[in-house]
Short mmCIF file of the C-alpha atoms (twelve columns), coordinates in Angstrom:
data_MODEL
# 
_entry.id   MODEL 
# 
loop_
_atom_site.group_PDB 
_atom_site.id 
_atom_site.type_symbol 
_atom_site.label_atom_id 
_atom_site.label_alt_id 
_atom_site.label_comp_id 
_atom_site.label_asym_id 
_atom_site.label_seq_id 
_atom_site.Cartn_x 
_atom_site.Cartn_y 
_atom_site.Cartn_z 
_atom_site.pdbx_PDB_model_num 
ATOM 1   C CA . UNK A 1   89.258 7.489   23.486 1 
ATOM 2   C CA . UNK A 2   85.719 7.657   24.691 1 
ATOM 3   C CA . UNK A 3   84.535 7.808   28.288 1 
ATOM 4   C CA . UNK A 4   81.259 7.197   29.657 1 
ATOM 5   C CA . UNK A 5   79.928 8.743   32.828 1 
ATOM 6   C CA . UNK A 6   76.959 7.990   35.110 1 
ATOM 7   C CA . UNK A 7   76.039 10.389  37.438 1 
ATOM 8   C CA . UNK A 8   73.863 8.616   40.453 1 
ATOM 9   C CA . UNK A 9   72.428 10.231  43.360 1 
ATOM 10  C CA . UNK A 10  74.822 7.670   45.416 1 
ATOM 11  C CA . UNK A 11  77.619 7.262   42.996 1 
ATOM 12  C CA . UNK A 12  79.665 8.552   40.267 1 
ATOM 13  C CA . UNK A 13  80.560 5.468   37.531 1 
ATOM 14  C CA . UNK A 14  82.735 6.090   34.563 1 
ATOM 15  C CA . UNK A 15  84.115 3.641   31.728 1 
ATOM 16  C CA . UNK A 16  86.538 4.203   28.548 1 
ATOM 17  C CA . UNK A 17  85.710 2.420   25.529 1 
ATOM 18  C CA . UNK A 18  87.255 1.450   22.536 1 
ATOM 19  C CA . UNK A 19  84.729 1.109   20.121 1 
ATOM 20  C CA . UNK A 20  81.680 -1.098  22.121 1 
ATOM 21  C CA . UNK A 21  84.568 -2.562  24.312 1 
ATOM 22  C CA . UNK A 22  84.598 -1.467  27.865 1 
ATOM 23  C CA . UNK A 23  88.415 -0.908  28.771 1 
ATOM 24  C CA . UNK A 24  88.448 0.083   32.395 1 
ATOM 25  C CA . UNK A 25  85.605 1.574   34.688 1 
ATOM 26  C CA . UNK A 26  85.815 3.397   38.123 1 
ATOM 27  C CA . UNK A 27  82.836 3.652   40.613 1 
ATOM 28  C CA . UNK A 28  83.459 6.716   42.815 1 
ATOM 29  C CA . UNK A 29  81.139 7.640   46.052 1 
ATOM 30  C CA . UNK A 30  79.894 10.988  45.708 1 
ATOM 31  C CA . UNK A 31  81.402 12.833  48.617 1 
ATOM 32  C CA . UNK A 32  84.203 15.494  48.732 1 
ATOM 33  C CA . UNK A 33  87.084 13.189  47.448 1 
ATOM 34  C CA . UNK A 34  84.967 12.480  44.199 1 
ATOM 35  C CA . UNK A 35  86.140 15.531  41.936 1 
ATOM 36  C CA . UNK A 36  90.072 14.896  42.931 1 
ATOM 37  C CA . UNK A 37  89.649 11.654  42.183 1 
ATOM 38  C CA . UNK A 38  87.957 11.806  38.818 1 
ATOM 39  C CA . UNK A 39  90.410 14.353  36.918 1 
ATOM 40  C CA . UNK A 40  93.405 11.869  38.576 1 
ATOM 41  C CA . UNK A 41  91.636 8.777   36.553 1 
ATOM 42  C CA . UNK A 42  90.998 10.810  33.482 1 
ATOM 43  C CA . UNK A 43  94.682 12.007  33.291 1 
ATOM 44  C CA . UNK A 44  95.499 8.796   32.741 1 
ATOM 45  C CA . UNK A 45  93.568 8.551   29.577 1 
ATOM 46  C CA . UNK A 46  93.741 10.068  25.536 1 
ATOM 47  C CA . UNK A 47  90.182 11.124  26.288 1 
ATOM 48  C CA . UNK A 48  88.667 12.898  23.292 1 
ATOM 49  C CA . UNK A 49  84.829 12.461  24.039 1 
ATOM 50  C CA . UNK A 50  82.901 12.236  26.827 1 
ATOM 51  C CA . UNK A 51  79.104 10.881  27.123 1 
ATOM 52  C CA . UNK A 52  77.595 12.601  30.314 1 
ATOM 53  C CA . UNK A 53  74.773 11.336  31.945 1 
ATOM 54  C CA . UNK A 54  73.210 12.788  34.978 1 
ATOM 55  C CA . UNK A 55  70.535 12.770  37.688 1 
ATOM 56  C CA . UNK A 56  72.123 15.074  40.117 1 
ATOM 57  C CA . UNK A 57  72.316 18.931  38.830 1 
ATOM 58  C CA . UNK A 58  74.523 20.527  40.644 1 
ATOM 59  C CA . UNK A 59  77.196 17.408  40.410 1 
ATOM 60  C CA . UNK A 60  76.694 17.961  36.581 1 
ATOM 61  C CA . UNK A 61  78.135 21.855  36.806 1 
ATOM 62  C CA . UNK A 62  81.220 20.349  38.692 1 
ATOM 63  C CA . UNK A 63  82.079 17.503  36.561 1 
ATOM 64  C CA . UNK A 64  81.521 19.246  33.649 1 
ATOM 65  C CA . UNK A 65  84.302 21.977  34.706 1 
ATOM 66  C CA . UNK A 66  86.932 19.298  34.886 1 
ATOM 67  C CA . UNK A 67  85.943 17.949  31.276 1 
ATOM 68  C CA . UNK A 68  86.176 21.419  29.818 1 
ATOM 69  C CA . UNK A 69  89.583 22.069  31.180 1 
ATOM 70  C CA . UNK A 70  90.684 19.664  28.503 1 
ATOM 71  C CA . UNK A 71  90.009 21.810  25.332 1 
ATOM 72  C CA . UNK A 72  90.045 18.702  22.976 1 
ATOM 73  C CA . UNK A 73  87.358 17.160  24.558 1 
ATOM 74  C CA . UNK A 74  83.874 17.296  23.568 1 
ATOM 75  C CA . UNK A 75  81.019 16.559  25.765 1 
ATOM 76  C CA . UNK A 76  77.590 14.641  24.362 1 
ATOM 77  C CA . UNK A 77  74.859 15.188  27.120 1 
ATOM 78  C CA . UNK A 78  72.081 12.621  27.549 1 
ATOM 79  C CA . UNK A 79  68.490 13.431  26.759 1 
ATOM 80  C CA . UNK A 80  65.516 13.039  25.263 1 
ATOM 81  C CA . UNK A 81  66.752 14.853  22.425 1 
ATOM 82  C CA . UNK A 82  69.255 12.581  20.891 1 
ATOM 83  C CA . UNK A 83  69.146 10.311  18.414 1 
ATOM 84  C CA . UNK A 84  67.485 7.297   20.291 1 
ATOM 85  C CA . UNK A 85  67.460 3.532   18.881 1 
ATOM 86  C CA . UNK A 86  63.965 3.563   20.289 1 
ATOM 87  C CA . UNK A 87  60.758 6.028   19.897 1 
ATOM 88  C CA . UNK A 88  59.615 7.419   23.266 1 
ATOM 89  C CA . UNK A 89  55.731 7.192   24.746 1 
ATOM 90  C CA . UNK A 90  56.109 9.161   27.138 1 
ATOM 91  C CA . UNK A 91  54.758 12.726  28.527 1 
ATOM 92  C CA . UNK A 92  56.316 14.705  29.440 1 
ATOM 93  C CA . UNK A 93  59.562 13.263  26.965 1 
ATOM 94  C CA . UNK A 94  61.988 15.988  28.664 1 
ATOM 95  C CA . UNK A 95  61.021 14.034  31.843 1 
ATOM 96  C CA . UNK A 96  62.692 10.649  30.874 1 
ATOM 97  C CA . UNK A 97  65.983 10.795  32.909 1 
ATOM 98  C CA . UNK A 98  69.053 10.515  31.442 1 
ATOM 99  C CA . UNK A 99  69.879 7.217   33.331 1 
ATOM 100 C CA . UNK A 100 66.770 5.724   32.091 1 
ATOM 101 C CA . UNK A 101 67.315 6.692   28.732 1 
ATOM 102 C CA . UNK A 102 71.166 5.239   28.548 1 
ATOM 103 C CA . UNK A 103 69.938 2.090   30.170 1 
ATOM 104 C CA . UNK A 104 66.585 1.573   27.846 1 
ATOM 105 C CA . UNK A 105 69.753 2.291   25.212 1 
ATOM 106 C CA . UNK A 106 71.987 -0.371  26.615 1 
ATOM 107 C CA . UNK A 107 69.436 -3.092  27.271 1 
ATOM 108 C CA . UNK A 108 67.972 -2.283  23.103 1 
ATOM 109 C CA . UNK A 109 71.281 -2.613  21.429 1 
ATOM 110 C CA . UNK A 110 71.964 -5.676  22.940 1 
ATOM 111 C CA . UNK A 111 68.735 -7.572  22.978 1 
ATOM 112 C CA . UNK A 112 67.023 -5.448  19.679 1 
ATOM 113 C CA . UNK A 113 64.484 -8.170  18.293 1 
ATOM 114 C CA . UNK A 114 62.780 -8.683  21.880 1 
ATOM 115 C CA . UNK A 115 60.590 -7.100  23.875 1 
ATOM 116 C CA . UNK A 116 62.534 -5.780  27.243 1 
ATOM 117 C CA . UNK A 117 61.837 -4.961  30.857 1 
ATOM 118 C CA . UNK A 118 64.882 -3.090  32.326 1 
ATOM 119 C CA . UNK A 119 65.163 -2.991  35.868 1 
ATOM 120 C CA . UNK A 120 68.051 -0.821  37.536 1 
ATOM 121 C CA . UNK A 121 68.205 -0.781  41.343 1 
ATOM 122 C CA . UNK A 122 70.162 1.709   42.840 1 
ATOM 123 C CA . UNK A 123 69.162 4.573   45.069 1 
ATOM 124 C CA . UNK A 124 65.597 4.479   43.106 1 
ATOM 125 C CA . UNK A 125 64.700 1.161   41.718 1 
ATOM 126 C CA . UNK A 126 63.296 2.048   38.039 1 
ATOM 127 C CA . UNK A 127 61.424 -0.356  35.637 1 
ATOM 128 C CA . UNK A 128 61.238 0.757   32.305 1 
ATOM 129 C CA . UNK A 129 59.724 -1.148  29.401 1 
ATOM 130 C CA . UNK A 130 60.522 -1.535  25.947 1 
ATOM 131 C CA . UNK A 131 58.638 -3.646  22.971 1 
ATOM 132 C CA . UNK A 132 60.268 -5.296  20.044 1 
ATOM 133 C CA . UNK A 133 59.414 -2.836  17.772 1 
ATOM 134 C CA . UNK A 134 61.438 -0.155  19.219 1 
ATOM 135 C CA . UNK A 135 59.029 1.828   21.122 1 
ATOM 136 C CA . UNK A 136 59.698 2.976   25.408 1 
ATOM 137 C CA . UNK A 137 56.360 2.423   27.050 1 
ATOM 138 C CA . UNK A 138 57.447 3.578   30.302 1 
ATOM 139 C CA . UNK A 139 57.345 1.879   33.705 1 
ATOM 140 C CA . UNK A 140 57.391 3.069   37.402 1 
ATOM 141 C CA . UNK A 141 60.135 4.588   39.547 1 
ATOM 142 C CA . UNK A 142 60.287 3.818   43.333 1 
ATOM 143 C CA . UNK A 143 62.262 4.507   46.297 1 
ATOM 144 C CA . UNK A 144 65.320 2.105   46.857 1 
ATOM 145 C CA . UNK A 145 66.434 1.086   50.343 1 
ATOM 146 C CA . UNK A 146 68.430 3.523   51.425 1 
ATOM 147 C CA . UNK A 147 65.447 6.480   50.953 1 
ATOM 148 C CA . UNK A 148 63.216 4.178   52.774 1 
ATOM 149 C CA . UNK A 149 65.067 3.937   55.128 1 
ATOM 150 C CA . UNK A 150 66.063 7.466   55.629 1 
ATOM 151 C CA . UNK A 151 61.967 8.185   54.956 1 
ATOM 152 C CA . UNK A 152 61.430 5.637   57.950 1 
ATOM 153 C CA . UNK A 153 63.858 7.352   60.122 1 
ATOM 154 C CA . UNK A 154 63.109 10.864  59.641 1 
ATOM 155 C CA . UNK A 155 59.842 9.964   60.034 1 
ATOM 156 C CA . UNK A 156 59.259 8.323   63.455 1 
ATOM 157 C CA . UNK A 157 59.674 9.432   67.053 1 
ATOM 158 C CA . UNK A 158 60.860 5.711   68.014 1 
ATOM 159 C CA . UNK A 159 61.995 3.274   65.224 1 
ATOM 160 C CA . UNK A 160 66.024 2.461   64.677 1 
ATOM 161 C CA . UNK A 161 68.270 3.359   61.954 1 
ATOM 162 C CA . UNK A 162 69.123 -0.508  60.759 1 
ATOM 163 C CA . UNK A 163 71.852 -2.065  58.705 1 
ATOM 164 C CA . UNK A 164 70.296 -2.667  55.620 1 
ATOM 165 C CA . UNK A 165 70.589 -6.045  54.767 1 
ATOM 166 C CA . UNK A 166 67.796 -9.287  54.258 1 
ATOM 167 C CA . UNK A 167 67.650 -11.207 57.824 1 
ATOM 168 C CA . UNK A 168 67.123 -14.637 57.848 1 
ATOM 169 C CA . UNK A 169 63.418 -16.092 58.510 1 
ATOM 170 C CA . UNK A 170 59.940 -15.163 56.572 1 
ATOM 171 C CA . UNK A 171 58.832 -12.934 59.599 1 
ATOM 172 C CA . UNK A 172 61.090 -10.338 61.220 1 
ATOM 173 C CA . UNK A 173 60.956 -11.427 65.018 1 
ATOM 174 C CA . UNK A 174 62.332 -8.000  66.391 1 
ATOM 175 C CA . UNK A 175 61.618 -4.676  65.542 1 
ATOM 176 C CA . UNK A 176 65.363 -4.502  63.691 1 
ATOM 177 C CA . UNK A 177 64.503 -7.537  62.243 1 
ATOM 178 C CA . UNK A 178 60.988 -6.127  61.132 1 
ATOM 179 C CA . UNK A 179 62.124 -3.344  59.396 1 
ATOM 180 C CA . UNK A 180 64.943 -4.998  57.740 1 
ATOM 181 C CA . UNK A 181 62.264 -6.896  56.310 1 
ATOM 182 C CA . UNK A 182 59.870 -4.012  55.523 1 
ATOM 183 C CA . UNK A 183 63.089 -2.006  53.997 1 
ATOM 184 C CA . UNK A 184 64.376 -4.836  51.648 1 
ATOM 185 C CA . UNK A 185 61.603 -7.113  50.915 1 
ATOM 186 C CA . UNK A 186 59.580 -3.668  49.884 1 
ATOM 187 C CA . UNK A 187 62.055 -3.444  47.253 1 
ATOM 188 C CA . UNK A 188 62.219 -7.176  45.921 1 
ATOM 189 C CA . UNK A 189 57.903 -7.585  46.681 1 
ATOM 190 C CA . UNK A 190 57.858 -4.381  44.351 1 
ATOM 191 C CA . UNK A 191 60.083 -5.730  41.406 1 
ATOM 192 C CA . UNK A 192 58.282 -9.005  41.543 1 
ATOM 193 C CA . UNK A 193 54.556 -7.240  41.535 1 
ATOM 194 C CA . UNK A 194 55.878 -4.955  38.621 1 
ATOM 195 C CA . UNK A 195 57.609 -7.962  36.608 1 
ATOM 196 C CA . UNK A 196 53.717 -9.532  36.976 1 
ATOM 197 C CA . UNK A 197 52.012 -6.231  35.798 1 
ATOM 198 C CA . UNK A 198 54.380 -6.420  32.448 1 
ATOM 199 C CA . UNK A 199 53.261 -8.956  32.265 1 
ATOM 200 C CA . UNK A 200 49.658 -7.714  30.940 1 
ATOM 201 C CA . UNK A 201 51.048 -5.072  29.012 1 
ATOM 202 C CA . UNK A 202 53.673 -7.129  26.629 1 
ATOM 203 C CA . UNK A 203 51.905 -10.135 25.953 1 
ATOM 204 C CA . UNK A 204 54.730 -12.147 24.457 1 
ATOM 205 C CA . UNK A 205 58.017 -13.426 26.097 1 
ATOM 206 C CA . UNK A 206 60.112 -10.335 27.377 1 
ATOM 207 C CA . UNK A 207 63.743 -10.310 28.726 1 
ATOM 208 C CA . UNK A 208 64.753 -9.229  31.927 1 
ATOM 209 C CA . UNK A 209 68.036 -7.092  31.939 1 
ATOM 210 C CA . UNK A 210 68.969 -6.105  35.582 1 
ATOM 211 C CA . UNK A 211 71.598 -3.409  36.472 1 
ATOM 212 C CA . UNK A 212 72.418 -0.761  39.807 1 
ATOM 213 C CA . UNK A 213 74.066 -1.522  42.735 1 
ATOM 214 C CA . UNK A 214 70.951 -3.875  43.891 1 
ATOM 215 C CA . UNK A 215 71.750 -6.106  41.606 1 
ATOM 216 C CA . UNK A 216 73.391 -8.977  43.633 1 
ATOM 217 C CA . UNK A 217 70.606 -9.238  46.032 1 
ATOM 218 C CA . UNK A 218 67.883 -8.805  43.241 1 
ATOM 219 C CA . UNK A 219 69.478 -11.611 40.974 1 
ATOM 220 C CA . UNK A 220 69.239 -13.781 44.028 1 
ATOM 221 C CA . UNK A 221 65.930 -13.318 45.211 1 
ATOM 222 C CA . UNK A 222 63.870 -12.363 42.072 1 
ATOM 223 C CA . UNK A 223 63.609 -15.838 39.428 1 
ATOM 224 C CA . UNK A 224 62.781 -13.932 36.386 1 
ATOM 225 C CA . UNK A 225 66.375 -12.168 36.297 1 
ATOM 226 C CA . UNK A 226 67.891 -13.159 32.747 1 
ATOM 227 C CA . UNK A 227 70.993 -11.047 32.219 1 
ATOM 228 C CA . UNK A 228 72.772 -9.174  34.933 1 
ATOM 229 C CA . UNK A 229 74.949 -6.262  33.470 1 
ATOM 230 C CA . UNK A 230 76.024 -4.000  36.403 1 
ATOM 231 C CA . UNK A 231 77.276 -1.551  33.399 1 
ATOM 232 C CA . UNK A 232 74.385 -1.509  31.620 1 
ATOM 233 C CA . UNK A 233 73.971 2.263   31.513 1 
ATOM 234 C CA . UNK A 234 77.368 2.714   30.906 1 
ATOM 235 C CA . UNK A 235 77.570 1.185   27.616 1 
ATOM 236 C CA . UNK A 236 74.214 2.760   26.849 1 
ATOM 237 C CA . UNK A 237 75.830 5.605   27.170 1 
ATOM 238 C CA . UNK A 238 78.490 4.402   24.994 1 
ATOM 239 C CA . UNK A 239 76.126 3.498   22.313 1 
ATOM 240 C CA . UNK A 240 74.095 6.739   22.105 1 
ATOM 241 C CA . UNK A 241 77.736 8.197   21.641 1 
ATOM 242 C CA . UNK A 242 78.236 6.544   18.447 1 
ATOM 243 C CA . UNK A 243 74.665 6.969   17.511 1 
ATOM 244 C CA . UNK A 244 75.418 11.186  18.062 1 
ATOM 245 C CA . UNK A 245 78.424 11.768  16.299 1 
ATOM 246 C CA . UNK A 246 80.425 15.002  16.909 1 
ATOM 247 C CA . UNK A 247 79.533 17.554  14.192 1 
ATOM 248 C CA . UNK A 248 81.812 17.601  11.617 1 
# 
């Protein structure tokens, strides 16, 4: 059996697949509990292969030394390097992160004969683009709402820490109410100015594939949303495994 895993900055996500078909998936926070927890749900699988993806170094060391207690298992890592089902314009390449480069993955097997715009909002809200004809322009990478928030905090003499959630009214009429506003609209005004700037670079139609834990709140405020696939990177993952074959 196969297993995705997505490393996040926030959280650990894993799937098993059989073939393209996602099985079962776990979404772990990454705190103390998370290494236990992951060998527990892998015991319970014929695991053979594992596709590794990861934004968070040190995390990667510790994950990896559960995977190679299991001497059957191989591990693909995810990189620039692979076998891609798109050609990258991008400089440095080694920059691309792995998450960006399973999701760009996911989004191009599934929607192949159109031009793309993936969004994934999680702890940093990346836009990537990709045209028809297989080639990863790029995109921009900003802070979600969690790191503005923190920025916000650690930053002031004066202003609260805030639940982070979208307050009702076009105007925040407090100062929690202001920030809220500043913290969550800041991501959505930021999707919707980037979705218009795509705009000028892909001329034709393009899809919209949103993904990350955002994803509710995005779908609901931003109209150009056309598929929601909160595994998106996941079975990107999964697809660059079958692209990468284990040497014979």
């Amino acid at each position: 059996m196969q297993v995705a895993i997505d490393i996040g900055n926030t959280f650990l996500k894993a799937a098993c697949f059989e073939g393209n078909r996602l099985l079962r998936h776990i979404s772990l926070r990454a705190d103390a509990a998370l290494e236990c927890t992951l060998a527990t749900w892998l015991a319970k699988l014929s695991v053979t292969r594992v596709g590794l993806c990861s934004v968070v170094p040190d995390l990667t060391h510790r994950i990896c030394s559960i995977l190679t207690a299991h001497e059957s298992v191989s591990i693909l890592h995810i990189d620039h390097t692979l076998k891609l089902p798109f050609t990258i314009r991008y400089k440095p390449q080694r920059r691309l992160g792995a998450d960006r480069i399973a999701a760009a993955t996911g989004a191009r097997l599934l929607y192949s004969s159109q031009n793309v715009v993936v969004i994934d909002a999680g702890t940093a809200v990346t836009i990537d683009t990709l045209r028809a004809d297989g080639v990863f322009l790029g995109g921009s990478i900003a802070p979600g709402p969690e790191l503005l928030r923190a920025a916000l905090t650690s930053g002031t003499a004066s202003l609260p820490t805030v639940q982070l959630e979208l307050p009702d009214g076009e105007l925040g009429t407090s100062t929690v109410e202001a920030i809220q506003h500043g913290l969550m609209y800041g991501m959505l005004d930021h999707i919707n100015g980037a979705l218009s700037r795509m705009r000028l670079v892909l001329a034709d139609d393009f899809v919209v594939v949103l993904t990350g834990g955002w994803h509710k709140l995005v779908a609901t405020h931003v109209p150009d949303i056309d598929h929601v696939d909160q595994h998106l990177v996941l079975r990107g993952i999964c697809g660059l495994m079958v692209l990468n074959p284990p040497a014979a």
